[in-house]
C-alpha positions as a LaTeX table, in Angstrom:
\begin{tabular}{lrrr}
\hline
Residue & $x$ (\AA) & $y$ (\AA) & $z$ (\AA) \\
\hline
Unk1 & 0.00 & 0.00 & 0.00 \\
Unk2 & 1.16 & 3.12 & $-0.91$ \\
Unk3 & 0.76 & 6.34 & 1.17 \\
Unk4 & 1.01 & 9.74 & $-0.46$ \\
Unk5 & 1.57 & 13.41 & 1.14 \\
Unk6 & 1.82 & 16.63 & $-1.32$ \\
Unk7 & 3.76 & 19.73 & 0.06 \\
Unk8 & 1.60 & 22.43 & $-1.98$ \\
Unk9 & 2.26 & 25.85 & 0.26 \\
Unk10 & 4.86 & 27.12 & 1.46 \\
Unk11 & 4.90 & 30.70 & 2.82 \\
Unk12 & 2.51 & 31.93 & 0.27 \\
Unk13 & 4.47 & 30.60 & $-2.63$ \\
Unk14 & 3.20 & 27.43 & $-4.52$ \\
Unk15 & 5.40 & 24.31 & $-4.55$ \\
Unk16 & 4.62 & 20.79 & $-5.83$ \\
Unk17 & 6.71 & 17.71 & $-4.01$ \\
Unk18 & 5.02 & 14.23 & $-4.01$ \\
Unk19 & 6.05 & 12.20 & $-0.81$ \\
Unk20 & 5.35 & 8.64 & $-1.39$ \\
Unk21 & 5.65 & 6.29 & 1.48 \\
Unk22 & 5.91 & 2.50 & 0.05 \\
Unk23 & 6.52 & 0.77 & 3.25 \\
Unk24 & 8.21 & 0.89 & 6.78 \\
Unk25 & 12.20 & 0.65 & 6.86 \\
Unk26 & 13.39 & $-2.22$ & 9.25 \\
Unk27 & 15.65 & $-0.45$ & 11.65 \\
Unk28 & 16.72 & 0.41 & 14.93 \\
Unk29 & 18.28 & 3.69 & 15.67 \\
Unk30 & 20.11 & 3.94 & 12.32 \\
Unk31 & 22.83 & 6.55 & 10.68 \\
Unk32 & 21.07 & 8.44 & 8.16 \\
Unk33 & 23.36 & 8.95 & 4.45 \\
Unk34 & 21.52 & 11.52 & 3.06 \\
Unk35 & 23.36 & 13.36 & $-0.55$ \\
Unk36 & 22.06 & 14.61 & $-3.85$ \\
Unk37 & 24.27 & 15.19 & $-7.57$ \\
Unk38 & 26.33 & 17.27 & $-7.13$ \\
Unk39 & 29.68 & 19.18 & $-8.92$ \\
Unk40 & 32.04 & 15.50 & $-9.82$ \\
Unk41 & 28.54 & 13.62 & $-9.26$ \\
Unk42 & 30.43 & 13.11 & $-5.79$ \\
Unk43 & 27.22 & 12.71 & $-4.38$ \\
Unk44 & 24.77 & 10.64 & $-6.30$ \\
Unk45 & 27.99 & 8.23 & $-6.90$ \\
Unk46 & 28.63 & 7.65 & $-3.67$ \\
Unk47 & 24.77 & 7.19 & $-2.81$ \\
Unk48 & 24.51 & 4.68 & $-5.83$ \\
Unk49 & 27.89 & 2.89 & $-4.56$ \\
Unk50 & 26.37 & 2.33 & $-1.36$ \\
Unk51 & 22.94 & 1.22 & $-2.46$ \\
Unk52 & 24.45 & $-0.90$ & $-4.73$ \\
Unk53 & 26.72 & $-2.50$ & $-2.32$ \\
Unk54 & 24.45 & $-2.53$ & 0.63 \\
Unk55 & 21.65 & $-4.19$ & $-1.21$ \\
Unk56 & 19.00 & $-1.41$ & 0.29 \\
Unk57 & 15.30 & $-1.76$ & $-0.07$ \\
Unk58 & 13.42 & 1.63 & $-1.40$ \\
Unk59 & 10.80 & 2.22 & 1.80 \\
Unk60 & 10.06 & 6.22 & 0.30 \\
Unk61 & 9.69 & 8.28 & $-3.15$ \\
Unk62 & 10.33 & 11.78 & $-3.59$ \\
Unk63 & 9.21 & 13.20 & $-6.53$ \\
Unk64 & 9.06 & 16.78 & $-7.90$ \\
Unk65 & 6.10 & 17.36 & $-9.75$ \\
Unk66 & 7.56 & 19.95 & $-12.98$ \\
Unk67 & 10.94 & 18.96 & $-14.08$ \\
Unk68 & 14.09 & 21.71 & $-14.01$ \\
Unk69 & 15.56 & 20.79 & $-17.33$ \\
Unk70 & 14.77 & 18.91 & $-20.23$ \\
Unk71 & 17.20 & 16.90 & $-21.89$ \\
Unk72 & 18.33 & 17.99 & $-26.29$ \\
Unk73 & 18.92 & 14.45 & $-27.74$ \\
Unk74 & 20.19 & 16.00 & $-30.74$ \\
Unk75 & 17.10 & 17.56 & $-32.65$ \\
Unk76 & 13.99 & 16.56 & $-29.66$ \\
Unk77 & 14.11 & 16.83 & $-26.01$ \\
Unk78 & 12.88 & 14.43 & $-23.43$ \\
Unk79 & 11.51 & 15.01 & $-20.56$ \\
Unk80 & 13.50 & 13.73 & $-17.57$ \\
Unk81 & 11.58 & 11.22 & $-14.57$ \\
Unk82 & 13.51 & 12.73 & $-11.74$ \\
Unk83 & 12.89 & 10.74 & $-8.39$ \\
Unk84 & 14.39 & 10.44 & $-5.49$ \\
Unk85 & 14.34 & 7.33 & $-2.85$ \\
Unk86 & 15.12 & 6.71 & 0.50 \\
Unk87 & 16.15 & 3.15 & 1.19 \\
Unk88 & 17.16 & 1.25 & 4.18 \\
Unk89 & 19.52 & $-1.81$ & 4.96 \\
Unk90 & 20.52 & $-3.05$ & 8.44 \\
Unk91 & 20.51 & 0.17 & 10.77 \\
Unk92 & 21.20 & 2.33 & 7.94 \\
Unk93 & 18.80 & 4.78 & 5.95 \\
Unk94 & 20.41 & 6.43 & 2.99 \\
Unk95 & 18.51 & 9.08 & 0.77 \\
Unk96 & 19.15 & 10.73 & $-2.32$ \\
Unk97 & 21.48 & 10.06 & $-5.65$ \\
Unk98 & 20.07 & 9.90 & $-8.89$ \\
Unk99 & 19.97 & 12.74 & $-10.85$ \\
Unk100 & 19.89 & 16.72 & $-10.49$ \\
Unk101 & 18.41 & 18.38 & $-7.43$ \\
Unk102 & 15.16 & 20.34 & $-6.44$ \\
Unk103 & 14.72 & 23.25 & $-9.14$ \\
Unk104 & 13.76 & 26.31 & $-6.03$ \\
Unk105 & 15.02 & 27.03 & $-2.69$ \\
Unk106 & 11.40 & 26.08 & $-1.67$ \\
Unk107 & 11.83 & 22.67 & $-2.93$ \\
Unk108 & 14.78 & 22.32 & $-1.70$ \\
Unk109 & 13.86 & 23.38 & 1.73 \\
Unk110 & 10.97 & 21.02 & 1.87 \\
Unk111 & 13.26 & 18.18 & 0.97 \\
Unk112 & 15.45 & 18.94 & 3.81 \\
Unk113 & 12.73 & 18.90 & 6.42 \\
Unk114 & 11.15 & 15.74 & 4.95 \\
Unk115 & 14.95 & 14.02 & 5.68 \\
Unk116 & 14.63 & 15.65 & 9.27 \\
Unk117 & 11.34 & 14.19 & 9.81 \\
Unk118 & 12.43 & 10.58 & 8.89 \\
Unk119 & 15.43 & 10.72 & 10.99 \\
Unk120 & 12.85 & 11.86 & 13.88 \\
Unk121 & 10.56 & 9.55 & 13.35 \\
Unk122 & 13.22 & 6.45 & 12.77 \\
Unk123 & 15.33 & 7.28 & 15.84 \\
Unk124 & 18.41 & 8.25 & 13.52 \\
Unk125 & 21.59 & 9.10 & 15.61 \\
Unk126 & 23.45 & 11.12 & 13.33 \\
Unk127 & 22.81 & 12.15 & 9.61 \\
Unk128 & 25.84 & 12.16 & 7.01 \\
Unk129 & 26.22 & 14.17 & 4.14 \\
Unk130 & 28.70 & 14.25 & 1.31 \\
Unk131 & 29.86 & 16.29 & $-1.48$ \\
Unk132 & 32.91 & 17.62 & $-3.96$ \\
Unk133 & 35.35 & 20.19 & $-2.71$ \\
Unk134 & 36.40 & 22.18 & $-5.83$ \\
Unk135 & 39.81 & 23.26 & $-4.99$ \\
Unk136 & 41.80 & 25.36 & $-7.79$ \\
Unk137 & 45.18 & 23.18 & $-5.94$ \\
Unk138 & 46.87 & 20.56 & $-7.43$ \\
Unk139 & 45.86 & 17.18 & $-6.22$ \\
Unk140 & 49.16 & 15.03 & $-4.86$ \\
Unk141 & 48.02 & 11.79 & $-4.81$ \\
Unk142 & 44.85 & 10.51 & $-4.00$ \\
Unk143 & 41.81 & 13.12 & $-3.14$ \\
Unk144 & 41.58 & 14.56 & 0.53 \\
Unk145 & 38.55 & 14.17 & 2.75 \\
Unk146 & 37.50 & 17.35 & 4.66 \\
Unk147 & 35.05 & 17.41 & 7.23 \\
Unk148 & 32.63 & 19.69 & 9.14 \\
Unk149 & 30.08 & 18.97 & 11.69 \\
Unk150 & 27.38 & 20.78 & 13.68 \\
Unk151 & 29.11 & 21.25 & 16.43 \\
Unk152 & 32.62 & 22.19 & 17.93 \\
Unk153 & 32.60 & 19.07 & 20.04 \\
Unk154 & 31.99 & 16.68 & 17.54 \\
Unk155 & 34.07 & 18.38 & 15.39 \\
Unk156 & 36.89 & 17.55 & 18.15 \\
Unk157 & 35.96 & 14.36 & 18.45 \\
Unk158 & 36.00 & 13.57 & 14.34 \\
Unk159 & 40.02 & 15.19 & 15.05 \\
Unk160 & 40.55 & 12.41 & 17.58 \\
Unk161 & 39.92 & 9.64 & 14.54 \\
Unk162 & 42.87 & 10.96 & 12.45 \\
Unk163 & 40.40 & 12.92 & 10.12 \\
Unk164 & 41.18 & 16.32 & 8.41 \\
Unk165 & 38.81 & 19.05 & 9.22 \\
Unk166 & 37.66 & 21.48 & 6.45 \\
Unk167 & 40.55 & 24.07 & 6.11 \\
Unk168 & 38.87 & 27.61 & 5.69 \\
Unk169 & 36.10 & 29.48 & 6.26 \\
Unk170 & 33.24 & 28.92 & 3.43 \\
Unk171 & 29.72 & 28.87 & 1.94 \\
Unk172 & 28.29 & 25.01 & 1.23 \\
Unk173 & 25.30 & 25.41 & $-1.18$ \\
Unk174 & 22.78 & 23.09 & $-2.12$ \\
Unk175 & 20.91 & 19.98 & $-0.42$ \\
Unk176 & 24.45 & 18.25 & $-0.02$ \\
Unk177 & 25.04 & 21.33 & 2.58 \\
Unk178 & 21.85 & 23.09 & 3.89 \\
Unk179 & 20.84 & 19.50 & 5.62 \\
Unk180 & 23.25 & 20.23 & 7.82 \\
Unk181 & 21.76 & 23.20 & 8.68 \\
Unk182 & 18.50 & 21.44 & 9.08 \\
Unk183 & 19.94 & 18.99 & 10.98 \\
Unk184 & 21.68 & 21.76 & 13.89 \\
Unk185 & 18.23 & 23.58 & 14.15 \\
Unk186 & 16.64 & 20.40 & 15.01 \\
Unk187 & 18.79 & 19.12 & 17.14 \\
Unk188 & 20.35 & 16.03 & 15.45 \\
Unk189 & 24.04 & 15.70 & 14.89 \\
Unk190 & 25.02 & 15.93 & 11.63 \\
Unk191 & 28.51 & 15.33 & 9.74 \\
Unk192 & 29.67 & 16.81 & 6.14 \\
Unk193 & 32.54 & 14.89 & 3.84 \\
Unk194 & 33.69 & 17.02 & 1.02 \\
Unk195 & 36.34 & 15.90 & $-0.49$ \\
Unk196 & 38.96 & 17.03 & $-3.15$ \\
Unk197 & 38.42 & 17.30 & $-7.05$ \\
Unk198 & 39.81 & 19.89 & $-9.82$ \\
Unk199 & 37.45 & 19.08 & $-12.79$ \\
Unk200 & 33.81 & 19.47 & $-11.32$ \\
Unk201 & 32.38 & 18.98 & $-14.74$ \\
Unk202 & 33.47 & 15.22 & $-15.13$ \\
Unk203 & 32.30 & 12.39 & $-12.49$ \\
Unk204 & 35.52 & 12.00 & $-9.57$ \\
Unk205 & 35.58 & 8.39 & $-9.06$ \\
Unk206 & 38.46 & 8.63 & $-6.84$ \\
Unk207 & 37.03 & 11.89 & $-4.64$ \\
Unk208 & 33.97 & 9.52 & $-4.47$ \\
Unk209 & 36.30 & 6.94 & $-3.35$ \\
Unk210 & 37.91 & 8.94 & $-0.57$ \\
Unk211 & 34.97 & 10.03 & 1.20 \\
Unk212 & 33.88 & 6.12 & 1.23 \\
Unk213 & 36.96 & 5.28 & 2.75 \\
Unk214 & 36.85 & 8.26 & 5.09 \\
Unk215 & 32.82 & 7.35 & 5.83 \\
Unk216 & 33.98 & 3.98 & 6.66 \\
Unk217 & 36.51 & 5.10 & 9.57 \\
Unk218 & 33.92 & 7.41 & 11.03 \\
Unk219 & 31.44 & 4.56 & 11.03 \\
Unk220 & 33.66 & 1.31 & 11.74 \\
Unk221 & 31.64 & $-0.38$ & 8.64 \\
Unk222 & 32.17 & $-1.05$ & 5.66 \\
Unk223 & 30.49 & 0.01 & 2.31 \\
Unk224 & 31.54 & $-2.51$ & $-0.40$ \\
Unk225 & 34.81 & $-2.93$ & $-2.69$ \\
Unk226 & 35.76 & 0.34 & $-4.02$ \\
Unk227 & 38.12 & $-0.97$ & $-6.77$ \\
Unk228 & 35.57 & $-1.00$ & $-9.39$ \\
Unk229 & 35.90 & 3.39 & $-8.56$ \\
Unk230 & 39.71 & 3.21 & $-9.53$ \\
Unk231 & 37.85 & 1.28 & $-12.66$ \\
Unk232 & 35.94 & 3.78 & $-13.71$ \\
Unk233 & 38.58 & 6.64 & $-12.82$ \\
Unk234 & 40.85 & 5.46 & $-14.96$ \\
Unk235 & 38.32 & 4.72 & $-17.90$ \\
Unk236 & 37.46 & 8.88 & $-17.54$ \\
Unk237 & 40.81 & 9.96 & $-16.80$ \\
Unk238 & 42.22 & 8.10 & $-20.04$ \\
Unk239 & 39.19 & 9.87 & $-22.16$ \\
Unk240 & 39.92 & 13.52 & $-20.71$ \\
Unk241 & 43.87 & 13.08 & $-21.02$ \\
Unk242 & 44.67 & 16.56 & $-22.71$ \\
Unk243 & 41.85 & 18.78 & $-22.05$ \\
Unk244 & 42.43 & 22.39 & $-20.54$ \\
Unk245 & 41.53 & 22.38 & $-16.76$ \\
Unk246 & 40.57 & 25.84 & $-16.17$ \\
Unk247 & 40.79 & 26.26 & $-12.13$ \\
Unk248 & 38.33 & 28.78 & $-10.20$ \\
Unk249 & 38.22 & 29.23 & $-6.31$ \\
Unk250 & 38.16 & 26.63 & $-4.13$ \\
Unk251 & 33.98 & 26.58 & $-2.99$ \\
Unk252 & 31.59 & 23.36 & $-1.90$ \\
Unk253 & 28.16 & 21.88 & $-3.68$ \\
\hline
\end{tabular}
């Protein structure tokens, strides 16, 4: 049986969001993996890797009800079926990848509180989020991590584990930042990963990599083999080889 909610107001300005519940999530006080596309596709890939990996069961639908882009095929346009789902596996909930993100600030703020309002209702003990740090730097190696969290303590206590902390003072836009915002006003821990990439235009297997890696210290589980990432890097690395990188300033998505 399938339950369905529709957000239609929201102070004074019209917004469509379909909420479709499809069936309750078997789970005890789980972590909550909540991230959206984003610059690298940092965050639907690691949503999809973990999903994939983790075997989850879709218990939720979001979807918006007017599109934000169409898609040119070359001469006609289709019309994109843009959904997102939250799925569950043992004590873990994990929301979002896919494609694209809510078209308004009003949708996007809706889809935050919805997230809120399942970790409420499920008991969640902390909600993780996860992104691309464009940095105009020159990579050494593999990517970095860098995280922030929604408080100074926890923040101290991430420290303890060995893990770098985000570097500078800056502005995180989009879903794959303003849950964390959602989650401090509502008093639920909450932990960003951002980590390193120079081309944000072309999916970062290995930045996607890192925060997995990074995820899996901060968690003491583990998400799946990650050598099919160092796969695919190498397939996009080898079909970029000689294009200009033009840098810009380091900023998160």
């Amino acid at each position: 049986m399938e339950l369905r909610d529709k957000v239609l107001i929201i102070k004074g300005q019209i917004t469509n969001v379909d909420f479709i519940q499809k069936g309750e999530p078997d789970v005890s006080k789980p972590l909550l993996i909540a991230a959206m596309q984003d610059m690298g596709d940092v965050g639907s890939i690691v949503i999809d890797f973990i999903n994939s990996n983790l075997n989850t069961s879709v218990f939720r639908e979001v979807q918006p009800s007017y599109p934000a882009y169409v898609i040119d095929n070359g001469g006609y346009i289709d019309i994109p079926e843009e959904k997102w789902d939250y799925r569950y596996a043992k004590d873990i909930i994990v929301f979002g990848g896919g494609s694209g993100q809510p078209s308004s600030t009003e949708e996007l703020n809706v889809l935050c509180q919805d997230v809120i309002n399942i970790a409420k209702k499920y008991s969640v003990r902390f909600i993780y989020t996860l992104g691309g740090f464009h940095t105009k730097n020159p990579i050494e190696g593999e990517p970095k991590t860098f995280v922030t969290t929604t408080s100074k303590e926890l923040t101290e206590q991430v420290k303890k584990l060995g893990i770098l902390t985000t570097p500078e003072s800056s502005i995180i836009t989009g879903f794959n930042g303003l849950i964390l915002g959602f989650a401090k006003m509502n008093g639920i821990q909450g932990i960003g990963l951002y980590a390193e990439l120079n081309q944000p235009k072309l999916p970062q297997y290995r930045s996607s990599k890192s925060i997995i890696k990074t995820l899996e210290k901060m968690t003491y589980r583990r998400f799946g083999d990650t050598s099919e990432l160092d796969t695919m890097a190498k397939d996009v690395e080898s079909h970029s080889h000689g294009k200009r990188f033009d840098p810009d300033q380091s900023y998160f998505d």
